[in-house]
C-alpha positions in Angstrom: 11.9 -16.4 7.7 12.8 -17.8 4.0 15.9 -16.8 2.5 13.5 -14.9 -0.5 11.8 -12.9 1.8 11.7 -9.0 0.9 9.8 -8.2 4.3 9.1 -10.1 7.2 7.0 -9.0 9.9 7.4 -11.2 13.2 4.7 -10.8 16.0 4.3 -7.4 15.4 1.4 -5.9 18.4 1.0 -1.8 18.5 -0.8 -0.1 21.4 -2.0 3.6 22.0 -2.2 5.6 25.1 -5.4 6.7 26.3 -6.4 10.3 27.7 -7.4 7.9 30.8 -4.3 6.3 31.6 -5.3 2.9 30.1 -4.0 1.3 26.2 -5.7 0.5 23.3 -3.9 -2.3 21.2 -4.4 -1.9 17.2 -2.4 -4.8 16.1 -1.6 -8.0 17.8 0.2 -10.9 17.1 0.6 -10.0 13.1 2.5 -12.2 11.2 3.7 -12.0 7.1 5.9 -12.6 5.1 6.7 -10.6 1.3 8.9 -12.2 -1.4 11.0 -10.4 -3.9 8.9 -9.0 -6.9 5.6 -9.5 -5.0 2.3 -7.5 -5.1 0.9 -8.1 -1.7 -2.7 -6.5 -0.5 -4.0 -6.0 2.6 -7.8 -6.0 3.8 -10.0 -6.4 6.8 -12.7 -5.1 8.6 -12.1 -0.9 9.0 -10.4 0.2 12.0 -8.4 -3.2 12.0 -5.0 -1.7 11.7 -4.5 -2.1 8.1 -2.9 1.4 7.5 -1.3 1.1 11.3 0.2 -1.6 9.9 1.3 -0.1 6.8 2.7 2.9 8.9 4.8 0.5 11.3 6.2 -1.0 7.9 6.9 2.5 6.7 9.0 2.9 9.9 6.2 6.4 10.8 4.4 4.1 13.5 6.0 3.1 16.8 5.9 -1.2 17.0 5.0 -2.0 21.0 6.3 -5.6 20.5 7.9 -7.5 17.6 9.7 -6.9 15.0 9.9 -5.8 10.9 12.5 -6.9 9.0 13.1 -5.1 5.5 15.8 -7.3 3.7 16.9 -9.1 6.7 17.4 -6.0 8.8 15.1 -4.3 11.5 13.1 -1.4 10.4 14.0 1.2 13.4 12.3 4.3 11.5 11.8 5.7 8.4 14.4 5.5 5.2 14.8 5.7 1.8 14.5 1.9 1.0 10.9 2.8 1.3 8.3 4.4 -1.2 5.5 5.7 0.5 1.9 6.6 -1.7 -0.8 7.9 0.5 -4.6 8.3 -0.6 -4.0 11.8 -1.0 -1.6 13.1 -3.5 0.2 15.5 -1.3 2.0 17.2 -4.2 4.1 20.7 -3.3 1.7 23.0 -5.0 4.4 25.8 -5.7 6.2 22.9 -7.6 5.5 21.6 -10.7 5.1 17.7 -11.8 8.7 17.4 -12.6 9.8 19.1 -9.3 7.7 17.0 -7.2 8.8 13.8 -8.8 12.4 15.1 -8.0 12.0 16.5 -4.6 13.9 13.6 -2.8 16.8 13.5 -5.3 17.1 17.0 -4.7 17.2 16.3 -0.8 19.8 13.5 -1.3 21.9 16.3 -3.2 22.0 14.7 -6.7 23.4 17.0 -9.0 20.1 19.1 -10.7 20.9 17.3 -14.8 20.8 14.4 -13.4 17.7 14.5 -11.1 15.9 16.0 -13.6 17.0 13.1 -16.4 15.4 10.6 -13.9 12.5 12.5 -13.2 11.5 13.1 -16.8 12.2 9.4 -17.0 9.9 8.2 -14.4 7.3 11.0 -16.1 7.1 9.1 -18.8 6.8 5.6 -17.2 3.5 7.0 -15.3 2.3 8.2 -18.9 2.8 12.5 -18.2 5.8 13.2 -19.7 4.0 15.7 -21.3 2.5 17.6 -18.1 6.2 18.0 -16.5 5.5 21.9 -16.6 2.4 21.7 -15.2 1.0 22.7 -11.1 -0.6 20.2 -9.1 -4.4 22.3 -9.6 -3.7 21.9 -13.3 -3.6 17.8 -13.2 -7.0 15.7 -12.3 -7.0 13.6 -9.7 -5.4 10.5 -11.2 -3.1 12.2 -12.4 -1.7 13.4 -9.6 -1.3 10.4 -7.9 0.6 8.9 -11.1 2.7 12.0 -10.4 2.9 10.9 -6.4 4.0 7.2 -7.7 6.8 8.6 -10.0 8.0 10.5 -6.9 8.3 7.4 -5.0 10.0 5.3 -7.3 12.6 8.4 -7.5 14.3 7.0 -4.7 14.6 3.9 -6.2 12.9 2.6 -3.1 13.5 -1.3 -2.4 9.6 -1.8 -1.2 6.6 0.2 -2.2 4.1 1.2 0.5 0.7 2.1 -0.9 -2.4 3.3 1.7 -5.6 3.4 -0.6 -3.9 5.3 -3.3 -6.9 5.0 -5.2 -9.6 5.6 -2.5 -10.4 8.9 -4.0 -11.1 8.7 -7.5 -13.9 8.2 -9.2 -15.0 4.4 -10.2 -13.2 5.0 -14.1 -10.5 6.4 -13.1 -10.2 4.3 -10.3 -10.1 1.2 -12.8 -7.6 2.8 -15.2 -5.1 3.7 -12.5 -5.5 -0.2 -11.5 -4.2 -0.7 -14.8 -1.6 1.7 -15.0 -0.6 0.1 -11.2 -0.1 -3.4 -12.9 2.0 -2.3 -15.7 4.2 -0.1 -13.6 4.5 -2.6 -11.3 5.9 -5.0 -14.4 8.1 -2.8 -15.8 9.8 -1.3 -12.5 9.7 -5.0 -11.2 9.2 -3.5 -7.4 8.1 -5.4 -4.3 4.3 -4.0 -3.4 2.4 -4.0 -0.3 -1.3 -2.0 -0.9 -3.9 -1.1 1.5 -7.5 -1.1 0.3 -10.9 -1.5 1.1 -11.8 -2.4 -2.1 -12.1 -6.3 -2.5 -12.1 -6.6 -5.7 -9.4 -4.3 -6.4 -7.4 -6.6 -4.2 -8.1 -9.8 -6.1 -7.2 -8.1 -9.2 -4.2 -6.6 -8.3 -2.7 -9.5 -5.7 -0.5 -11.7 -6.0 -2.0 -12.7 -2.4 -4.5 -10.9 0.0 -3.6 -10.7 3.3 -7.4 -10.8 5.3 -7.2 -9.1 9.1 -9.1 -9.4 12.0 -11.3 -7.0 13.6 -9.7 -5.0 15.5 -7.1 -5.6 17.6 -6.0 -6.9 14.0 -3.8 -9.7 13.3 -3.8 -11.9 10.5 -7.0 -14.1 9.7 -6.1 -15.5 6.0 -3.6 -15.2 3.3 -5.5 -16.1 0.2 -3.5 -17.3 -2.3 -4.6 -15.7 -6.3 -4.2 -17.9 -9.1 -5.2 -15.6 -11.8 -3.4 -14.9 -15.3 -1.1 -12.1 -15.6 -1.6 -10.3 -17.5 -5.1 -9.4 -16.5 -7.8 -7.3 -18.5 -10.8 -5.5 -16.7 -12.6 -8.3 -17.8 -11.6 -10.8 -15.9 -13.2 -9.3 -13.0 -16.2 -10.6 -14.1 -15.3 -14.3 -14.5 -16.4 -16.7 -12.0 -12.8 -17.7 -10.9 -12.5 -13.8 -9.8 -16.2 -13.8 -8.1 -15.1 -16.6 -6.3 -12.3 -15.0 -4.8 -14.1 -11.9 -3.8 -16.7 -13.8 -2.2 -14.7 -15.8 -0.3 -12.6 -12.5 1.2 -16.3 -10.9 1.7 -17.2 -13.4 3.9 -14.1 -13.7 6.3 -14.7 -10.2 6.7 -18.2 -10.1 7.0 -17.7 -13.0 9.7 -15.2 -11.0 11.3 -17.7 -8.4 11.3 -20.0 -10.2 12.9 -17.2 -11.5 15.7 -16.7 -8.0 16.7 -20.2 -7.1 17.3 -20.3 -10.3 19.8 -17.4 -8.9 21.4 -18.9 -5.3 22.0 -22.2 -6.6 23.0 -20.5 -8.8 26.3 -18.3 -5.9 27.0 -21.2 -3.6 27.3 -23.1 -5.9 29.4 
C-alpha cells in the first residue's frame, strides 16, 4: 500500500449463502488501490460484483476474506467518512431540498443555523439554491440526484461512493449531470469511486477505469486515462476517447465470452 493511498482494498472475496446450504462467491481476489483527489470508475460484465463491491467499500456489505482500508484503517461497517449516492434519489418526500441535504447534520446534532448555512451552501454548489423550498415531486429527475449529492457531501465525507447515479435519466440529462459531476468534483476536490455501466461515461469521467471479471469478479484491467481536464462533451467524439472505449468494450466483451465457456462445461 503507498503512503498516498485514500483506499486500499486487499484480496477482498465476498460469498452468499444459498437456500440449499451451498455459497455463491461475488468477488474474489479484488485488488485496488485509490489516491487522494482521485476519480476512480468501476466497470465489468453485469452481475460481476461492481455494486457488491461498492457496498463492501461503503462498509453495508459483509467482506468473507480480505480487507478495506479507508485512510490506512479497516472499514468494519458503515461511517460518516463515507458519502453514499445511489441510482435512485431516495429523497424524504415530507422534506424539502434543504432538509434533505441537511438530514445528517441534523442526526450528528449540529446546531439548526448552522446546518442550514451549509446546506444552502452545498445548494448552491449543485446549482438549486433556488429550489431549497421545494418537495422532492416538485424537482426532475436530475435534479434530485444533484439534491442527493449535496446531501452527501453534508457530512463532509472523506471518499464518495457513487452506484450508477446517473443510470436513470434520460441521455441529456444524463450528459449534463456528467458535467455538473466533473465540476463538483473540482471544486469540492473529493476522492471518487463510481459505478457504471456506461463505458463511455467512465472514460470521460476517470481518472482510471477499473475493468472486472465476470462473475466471481476480481480485477481484469486498470486502464490508465490520459485525457485533458478539463473536458468538453466533445471530446467524446475524438479518436483518443474512441480508443479508450473500444479497448474497455472489448475486455468486457471477452469476459463475456469467458463466462459463457464457463456455463456451457458446467452444464455439461
Amino acid at each position: 500500500m503507498t503512503v498516498l493511498a485514500k483506499l486500499h482494498t486487499d484480496n477482498v472475496s465476498i460469498t452468499y449463502p444459498l437456500k440449499n446450504g451451498e455459497e455463491i462467491t461475488a468477488v474474489s481476489g479484488f485488488n485496488m488501490t485509490v489516491n487522494e483527489g482521485e476519480f476512480v470508475c468501476i466497470v465489468g460484465p453485469s452481475g460481476c460484483g461492481k455494486s457488491t463491491m461498492l457496498g463492501a467499500i461503503a462498509g453495508i456489505q459483509h467482506v468473507s476474506n480480505g480487507k478495506i482500508y479507508l485512510n490506512g484503517q479497516p472499514i468494519k461497517g458503515t461511517g460518516r467518512d463515507r458519502g453514499v449516492v445511489f441510482q435512485q434519489a431516495s429523497l424524504f418526500p415530507w422534506r424539502t431540498s434543504l432538509e434533505n441535504v441537511v438530514y445528517g447534520l441534523e442526526l450528528a446534532g449540529v446546531p439548526k443555523n448552522e446546518r442550514m448555512a451549509k446546506g444552502r451552501e452545498l445548494l448552491k454548489l449543485v446549482g438549486l439554491e433556488a429550489f431549497e423550498h421545494h418537495y422532492p415531486n416538485q424537482l426532475s429527475g436530475g435534479m434530485q440526484q444533484r439534491v442527493n449529492v449535496a446531501r452527501a457531501l453534508a457530512i463532509e465525507p472523506s471518499l464518495m461512493l457513487l452506484d450508477e447515479p446517473l443510470g436513470a435519466l434520460d441521455a441529456q440529462t444524463r450528459e449534463f449531470m456528467q458535467l455538473e459531476l466533473l465540476r463538483i468534483w473540482k471544486e469540492t476536490k473529493q476522492t471518487i469511486i463510481f459505478v457504471t455501466h456506461d463505458i463511455g461515461e467512465a472514460v470521460y469521467l476517470s481518472d482510471r477505469v477499473v475493468v472486472m471479471t465476470a462473475r466471481p469478479g476480481t480485477v481484469c484491467e486498470t486502464v490508465d486515462i490520459h485525457l485533458p481536464r478539463p473536458r468538453p462533451l466533445e471530446i467524446k467524439r475524438s479518436p483518443e476517447f474512441l480508443e479508450y472505449e473500444k479497448h474497455i468494450w472489448g475486455l468486457i466483451v471477452s469476459e463475456k465470452e469467458r463466462e459463457k465457456q464457463r456455463m456451457k462445461i458446467i452444464t455439461l
